[in-house]
C-alpha positions as CSV (number, residue, x, y, z in Angstrom):
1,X,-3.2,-4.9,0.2
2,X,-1.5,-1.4,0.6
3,X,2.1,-0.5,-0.7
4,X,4.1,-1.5,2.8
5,X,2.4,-4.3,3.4
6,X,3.2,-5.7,0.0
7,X,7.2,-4.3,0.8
8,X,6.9,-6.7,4.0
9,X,5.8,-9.5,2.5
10,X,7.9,-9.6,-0.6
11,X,10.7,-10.5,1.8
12,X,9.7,-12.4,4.7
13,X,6.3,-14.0,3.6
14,X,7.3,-15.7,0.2
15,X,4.1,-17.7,0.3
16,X,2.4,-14.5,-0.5
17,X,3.5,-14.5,-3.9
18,X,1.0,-15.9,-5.6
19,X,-2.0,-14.2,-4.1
20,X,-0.2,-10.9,-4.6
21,X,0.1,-12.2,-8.0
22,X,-3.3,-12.5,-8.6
23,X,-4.1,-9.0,-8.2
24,X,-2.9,-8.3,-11.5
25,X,-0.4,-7.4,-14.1
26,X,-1.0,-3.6,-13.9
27,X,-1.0,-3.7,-9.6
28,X,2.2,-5.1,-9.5
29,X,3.3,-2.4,-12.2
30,X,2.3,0.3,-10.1
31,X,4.1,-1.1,-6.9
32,X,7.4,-1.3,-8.9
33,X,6.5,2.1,-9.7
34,X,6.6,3.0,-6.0
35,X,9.9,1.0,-5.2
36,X,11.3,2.9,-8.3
37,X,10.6,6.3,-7.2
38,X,12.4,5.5,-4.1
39,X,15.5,4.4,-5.5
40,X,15.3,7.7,-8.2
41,X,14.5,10.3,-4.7
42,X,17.8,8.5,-3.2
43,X,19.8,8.7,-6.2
44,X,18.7,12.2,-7.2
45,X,19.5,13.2,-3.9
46,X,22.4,11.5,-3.8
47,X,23.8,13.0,-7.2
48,X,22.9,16.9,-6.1
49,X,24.8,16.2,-2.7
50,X,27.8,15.4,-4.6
51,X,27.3,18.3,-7.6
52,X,26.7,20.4,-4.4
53,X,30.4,18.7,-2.5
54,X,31.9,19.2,-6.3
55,X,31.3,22.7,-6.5
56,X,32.5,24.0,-3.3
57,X,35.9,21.7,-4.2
58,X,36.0,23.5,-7.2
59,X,35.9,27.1,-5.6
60,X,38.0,26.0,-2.6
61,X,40.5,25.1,-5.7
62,X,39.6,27.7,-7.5
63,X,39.9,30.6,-4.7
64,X,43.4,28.9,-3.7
65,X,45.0,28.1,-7.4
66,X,43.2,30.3,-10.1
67,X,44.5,33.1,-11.0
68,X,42.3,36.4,-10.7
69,X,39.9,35.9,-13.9
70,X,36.8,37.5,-15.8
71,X,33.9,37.2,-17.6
72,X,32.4,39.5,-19.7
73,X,30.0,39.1,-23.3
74,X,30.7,35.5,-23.8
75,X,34.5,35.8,-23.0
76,X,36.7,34.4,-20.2
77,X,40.2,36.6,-19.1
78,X,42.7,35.1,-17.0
79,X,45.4,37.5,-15.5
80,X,49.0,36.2,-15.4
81,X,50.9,33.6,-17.2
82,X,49.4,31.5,-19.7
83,X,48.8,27.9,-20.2
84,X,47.3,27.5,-16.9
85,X,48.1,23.8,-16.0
86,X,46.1,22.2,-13.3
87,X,47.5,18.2,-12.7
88,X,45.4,15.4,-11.1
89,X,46.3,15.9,-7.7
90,X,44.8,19.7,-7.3
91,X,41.5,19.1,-9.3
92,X,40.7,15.3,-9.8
93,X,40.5,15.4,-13.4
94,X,43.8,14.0,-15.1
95,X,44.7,17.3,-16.7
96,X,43.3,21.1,-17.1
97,X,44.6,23.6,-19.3
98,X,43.5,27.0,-19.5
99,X,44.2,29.0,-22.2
100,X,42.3,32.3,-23.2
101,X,44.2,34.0,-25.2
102,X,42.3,35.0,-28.4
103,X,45.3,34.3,-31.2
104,X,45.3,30.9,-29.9
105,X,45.7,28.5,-33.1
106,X,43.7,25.3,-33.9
107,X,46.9,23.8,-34.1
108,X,47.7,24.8,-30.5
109,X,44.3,23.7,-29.4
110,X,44.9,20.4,-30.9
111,X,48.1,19.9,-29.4
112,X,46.4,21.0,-25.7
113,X,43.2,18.7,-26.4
114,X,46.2,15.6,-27.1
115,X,47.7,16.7,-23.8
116,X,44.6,15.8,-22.2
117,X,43.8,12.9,-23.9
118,X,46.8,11.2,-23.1
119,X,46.6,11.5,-19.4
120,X,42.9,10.3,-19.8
121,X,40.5,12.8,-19.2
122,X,40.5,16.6,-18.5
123,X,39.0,19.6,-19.4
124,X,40.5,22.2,-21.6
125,X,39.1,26.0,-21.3
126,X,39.3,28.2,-23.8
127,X,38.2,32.4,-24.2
128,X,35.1,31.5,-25.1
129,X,34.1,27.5,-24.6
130,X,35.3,24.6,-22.7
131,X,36.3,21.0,-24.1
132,X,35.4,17.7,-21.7
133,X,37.5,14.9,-23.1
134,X,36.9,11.3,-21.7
135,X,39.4,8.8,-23.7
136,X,37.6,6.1,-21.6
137,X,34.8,6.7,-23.9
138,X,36.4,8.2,-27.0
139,X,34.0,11.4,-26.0
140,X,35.1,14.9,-26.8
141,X,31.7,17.9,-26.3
142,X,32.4,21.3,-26.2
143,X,30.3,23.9,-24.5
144,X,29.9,27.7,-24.8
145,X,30.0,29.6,-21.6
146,X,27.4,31.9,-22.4
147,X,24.8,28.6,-22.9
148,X,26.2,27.2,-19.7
149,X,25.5,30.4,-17.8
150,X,22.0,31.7,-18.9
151,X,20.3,28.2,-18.4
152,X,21.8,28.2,-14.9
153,X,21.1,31.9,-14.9
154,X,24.0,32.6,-13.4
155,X,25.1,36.6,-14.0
156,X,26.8,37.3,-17.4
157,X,29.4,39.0,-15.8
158,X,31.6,38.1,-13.1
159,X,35.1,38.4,-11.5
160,X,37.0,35.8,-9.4
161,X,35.5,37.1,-6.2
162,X,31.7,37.5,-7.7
163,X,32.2,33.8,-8.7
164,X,33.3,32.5,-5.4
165,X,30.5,34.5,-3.5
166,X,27.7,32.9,-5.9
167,X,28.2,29.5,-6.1
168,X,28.8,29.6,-2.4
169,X,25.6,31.5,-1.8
170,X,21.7,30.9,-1.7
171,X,20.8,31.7,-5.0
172,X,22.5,27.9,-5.8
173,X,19.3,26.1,-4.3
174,X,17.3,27.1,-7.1
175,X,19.7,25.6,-9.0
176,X,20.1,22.5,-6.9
177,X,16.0,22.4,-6.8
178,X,16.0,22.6,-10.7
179,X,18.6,19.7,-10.8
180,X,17.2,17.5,-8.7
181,X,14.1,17.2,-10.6
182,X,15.6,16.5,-13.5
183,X,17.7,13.8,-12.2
184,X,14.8,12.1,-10.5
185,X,12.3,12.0,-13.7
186,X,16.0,10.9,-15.8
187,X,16.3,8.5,-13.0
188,X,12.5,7.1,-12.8
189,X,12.4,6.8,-16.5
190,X,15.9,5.0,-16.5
191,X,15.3,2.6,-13.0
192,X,12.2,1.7,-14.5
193,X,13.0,0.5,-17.9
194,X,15.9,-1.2,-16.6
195,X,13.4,-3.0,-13.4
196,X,11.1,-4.2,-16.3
197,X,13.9,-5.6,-18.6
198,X,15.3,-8.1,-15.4
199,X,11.6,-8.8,-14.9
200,X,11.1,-10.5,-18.2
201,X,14.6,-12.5,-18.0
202,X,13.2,-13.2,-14.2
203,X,10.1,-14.1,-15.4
204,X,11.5,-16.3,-18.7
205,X,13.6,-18.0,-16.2
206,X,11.2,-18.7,-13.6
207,X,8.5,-19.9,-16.4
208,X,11.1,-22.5,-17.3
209,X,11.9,-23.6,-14.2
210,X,8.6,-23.9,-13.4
211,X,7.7,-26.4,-16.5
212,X,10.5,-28.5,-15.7
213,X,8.9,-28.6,-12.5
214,X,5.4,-29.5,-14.0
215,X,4.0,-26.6,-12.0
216,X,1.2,-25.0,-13.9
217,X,1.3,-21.2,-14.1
218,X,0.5,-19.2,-16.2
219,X,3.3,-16.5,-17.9
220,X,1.8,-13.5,-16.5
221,X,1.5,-14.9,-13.0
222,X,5.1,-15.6,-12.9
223,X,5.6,-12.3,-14.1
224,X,3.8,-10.8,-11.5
225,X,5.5,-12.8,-8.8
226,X,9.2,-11.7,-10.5
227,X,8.1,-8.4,-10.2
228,X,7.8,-8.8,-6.1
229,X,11.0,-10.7,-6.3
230,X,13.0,-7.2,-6.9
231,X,11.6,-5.7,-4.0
232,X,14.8,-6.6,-1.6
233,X,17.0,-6.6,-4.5
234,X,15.5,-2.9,-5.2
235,X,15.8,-1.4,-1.5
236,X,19.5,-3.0,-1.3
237,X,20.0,-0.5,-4.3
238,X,18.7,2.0,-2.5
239,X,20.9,1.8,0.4
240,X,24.4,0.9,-2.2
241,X,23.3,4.1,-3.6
242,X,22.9,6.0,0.1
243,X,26.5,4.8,1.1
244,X,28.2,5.8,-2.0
245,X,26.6,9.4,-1.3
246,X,29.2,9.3,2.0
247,X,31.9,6.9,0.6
248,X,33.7,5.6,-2.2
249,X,32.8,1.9,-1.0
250,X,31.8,-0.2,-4.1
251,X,30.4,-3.6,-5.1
252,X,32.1,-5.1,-8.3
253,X,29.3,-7.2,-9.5
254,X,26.1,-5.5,-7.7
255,X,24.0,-6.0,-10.9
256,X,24.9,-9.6,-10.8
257,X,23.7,-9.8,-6.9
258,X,20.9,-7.7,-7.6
259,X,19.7,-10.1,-10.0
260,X,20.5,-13.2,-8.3
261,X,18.5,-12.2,-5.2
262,X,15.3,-11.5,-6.7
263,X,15.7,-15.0,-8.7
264,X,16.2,-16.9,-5.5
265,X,13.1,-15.1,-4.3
266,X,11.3,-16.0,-7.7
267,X,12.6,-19.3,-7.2
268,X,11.6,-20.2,-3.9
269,X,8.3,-18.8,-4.4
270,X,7.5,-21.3,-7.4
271,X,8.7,-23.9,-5.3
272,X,6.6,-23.0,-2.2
273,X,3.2,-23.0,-5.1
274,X,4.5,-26.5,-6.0
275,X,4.1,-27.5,-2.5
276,X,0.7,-25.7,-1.7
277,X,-0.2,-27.2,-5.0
278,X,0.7,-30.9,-4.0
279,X,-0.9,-30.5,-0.3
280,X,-3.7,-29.4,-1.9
281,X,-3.9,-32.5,-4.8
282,X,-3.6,-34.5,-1.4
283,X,-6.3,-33.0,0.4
284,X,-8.2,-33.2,-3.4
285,X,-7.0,-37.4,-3.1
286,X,-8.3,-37.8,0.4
287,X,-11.9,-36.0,0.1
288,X,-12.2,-38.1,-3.1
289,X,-11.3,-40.8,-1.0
290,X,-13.5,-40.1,1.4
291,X,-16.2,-39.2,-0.6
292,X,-16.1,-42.8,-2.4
293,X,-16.7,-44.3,1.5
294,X,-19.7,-42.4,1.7
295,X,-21.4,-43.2,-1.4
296,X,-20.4,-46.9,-0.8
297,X,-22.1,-46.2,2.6
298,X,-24.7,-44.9,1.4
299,X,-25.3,-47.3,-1.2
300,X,-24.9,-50.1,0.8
301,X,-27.3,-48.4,3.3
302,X,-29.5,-47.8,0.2
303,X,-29.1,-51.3,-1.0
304,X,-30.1,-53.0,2.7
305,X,-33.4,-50.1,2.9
306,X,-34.6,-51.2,-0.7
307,X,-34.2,-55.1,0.6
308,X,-36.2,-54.4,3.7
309,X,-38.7,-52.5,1.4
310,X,-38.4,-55.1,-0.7
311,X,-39.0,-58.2,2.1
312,X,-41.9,-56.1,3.8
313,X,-43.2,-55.9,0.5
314,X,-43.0,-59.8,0.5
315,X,-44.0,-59.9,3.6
316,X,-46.7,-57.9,3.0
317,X,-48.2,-59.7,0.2
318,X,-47.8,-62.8,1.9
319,X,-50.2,-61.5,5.0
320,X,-52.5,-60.7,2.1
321,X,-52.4,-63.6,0.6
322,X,-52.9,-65.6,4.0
323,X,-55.7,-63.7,4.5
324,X,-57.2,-64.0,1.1
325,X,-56.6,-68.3,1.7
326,X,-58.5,-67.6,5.3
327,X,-61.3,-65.1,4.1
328,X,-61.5,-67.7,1.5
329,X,-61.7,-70.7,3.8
330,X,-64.2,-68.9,5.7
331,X,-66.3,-68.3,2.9
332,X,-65.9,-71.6,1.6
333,X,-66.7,-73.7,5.4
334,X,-69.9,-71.0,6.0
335,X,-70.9,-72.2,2.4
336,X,-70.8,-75.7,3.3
337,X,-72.6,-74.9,6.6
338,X,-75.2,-73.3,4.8
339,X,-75.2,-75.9,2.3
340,X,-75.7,-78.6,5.0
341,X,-78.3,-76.0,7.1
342,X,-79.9,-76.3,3.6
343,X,-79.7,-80.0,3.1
344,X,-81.3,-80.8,7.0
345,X,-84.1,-78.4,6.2
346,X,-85.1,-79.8,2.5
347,X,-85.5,-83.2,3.8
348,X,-89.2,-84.4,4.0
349,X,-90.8,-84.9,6.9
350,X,-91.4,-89.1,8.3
351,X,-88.1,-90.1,5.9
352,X,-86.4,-91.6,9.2
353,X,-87.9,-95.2,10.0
């Protein structure tokens, strides 16, 4: 049974389940494996589209708001007036400061990285580095501009206007390319682990539910049906994860639906084996059934042949008999006609007066 086939029954033939199931533990593996490199293309593609719609925000802002800027051996010069402070509304980020001035203190990067930190998130950029802060997460990384550009290999130096014209031109792709691959074997590694962990609360649950309903399977069967039971749950991720690509539209509790579906699948398809299991018990009941009537048949049948073997024996022996008493009559009424032919001829001659 190929890889579509399987997709098509999954969700609209649950009887299928348990003879997909018996194909084996490591079959069913490999076709999660296939619904899971779906989902990772989708979201891979989905997360370089955005990087990509990022980006040109960022130069659109940057072209329109940044002062004229360069870098040069590690080092980051803004022209004009500094802290540069960038608010929500321009960049998306809660706060941006800018600040590349080299006597800078700690104490005045401190106070900047507060700044930020009480707004929520931001970024603060510095001569040399930048500083991400997330207070949603209590996170605070720092990275060096000169790592950032020579694993991007992105020129070491740049003005404003060499900037703009890079990241809006074809030498991006590569990066994009590099990116995306990434992402997807993140992605496959991540969908994957996360597929296998509902599978064995799926297949707990359904294991349970199927002793309560005195339905016979065995663990690993139920685990490969619970593996089929993602398959809709798993292409309704996919297409979540196509529309966010184009909108902000999200589902509050999708993991909870995503889970929920494939256990009514799981369930239904245990329930469906109950019933194929019960017809065939009745079917089981009737052959028996009918198998009883023949022997009873056939014994009866045997029992009236052995009686007629039985009275033709009789019968038989009888005749034999009857012909033993006649053969022996015969015998016995030629003996007395010889005995009287005897007995006329032995009488002597003048006896009669």
């Amino acid at each position: 049974m190929n890889f579509f086939k399987k997709v098509g029954y999954s969700i609209t033939k649950i009887e299928k389940y348990p003879v997909m199931a018996t194909e084996g533990t490591w079959r069913a593996i490999k076709y999660l494996a296939g619904l899971i490199i779906i989902l990772a293309i989708v979201f891979s593609l989905g997360a370089v589209y955005n990087i990509n719609k990022s980006v040109q925000n960022v130069a659109n802002f940057i072209e329109s708001d940044i002062p004229e800027f360069s870098f040069k051996e590690g080092s980051l010069k803004i022209d004009g007036e500094q802290p540069v402070v960038i608010e929500k509304e321009k960049s998306g980020f809660d706060k941006i400061i800018i600040e590349t001035k080299e006597d800078i203190t700690e104490e005045k990067i401190n106070e900047y990285k507060q700044e930020i930190e009480d707004k929520g998130n931001g970024i603060l950029f510095l001569k040399d580095q930048a500083i991400i802060i997330n207070r949603a997460y209590n996170q605070e990384s720092t990275y060096h501009y000169s790592d950032i550009l020579s694993q991007a290999q992105i020129p070491t130096e740049f003005t404003k206007g060499d900037f703009l014209n890079y990241v809006r031109g074809n030498d991006m792709y590569g990066i994009y390319l590099g990116m995306f691959v990434m992402l997807f074997m993140y992605s496959f590694i991540w969908f994957l682990i996360d597929a296998l962990w509902y599978i064995v609360i799926l297949a707990a649950l359904g294991y349970l539910v199927a002793v309560l309903l005195r339905v016979k399977m065995r663990y690993r069967a139920v685990f490969n049906m619970a593996v089929y039971s993602l398959t809709l749950s798993t292409l309704l991720n996919v297409v979540y994860n196509i529309v966010r690509i184009f909108t902000t539209f999200e589902v509050t509790y999708f993991q909870v639906m995503y889970l929920a579906v494939a256990f009514i699948y799981l369930i239904a398809a245990i329930f469906i084996t109950r019933i194929d299991l019960m017809k065939t018990q009745e079917e089981l009941t009737k052959i028996k059934e009918v198998q009883k009537e023949v022997k009873k048949q056939m014994d009866e049948e045997n029992e009236k042949k052995k009686k007629e073997e039985k009275d033709k024996t009789k019968d038989n022996k009888d005749n034999k008999d009857k012909s033993k008493d006649e053969t022996k009559d015969k015998e016995t009424k030629k003996r007395k006609t010889k005995d009287n032919k005897d007995g006329e001829e032995g009488e002597p001659e003048g006896s009669n007066v």
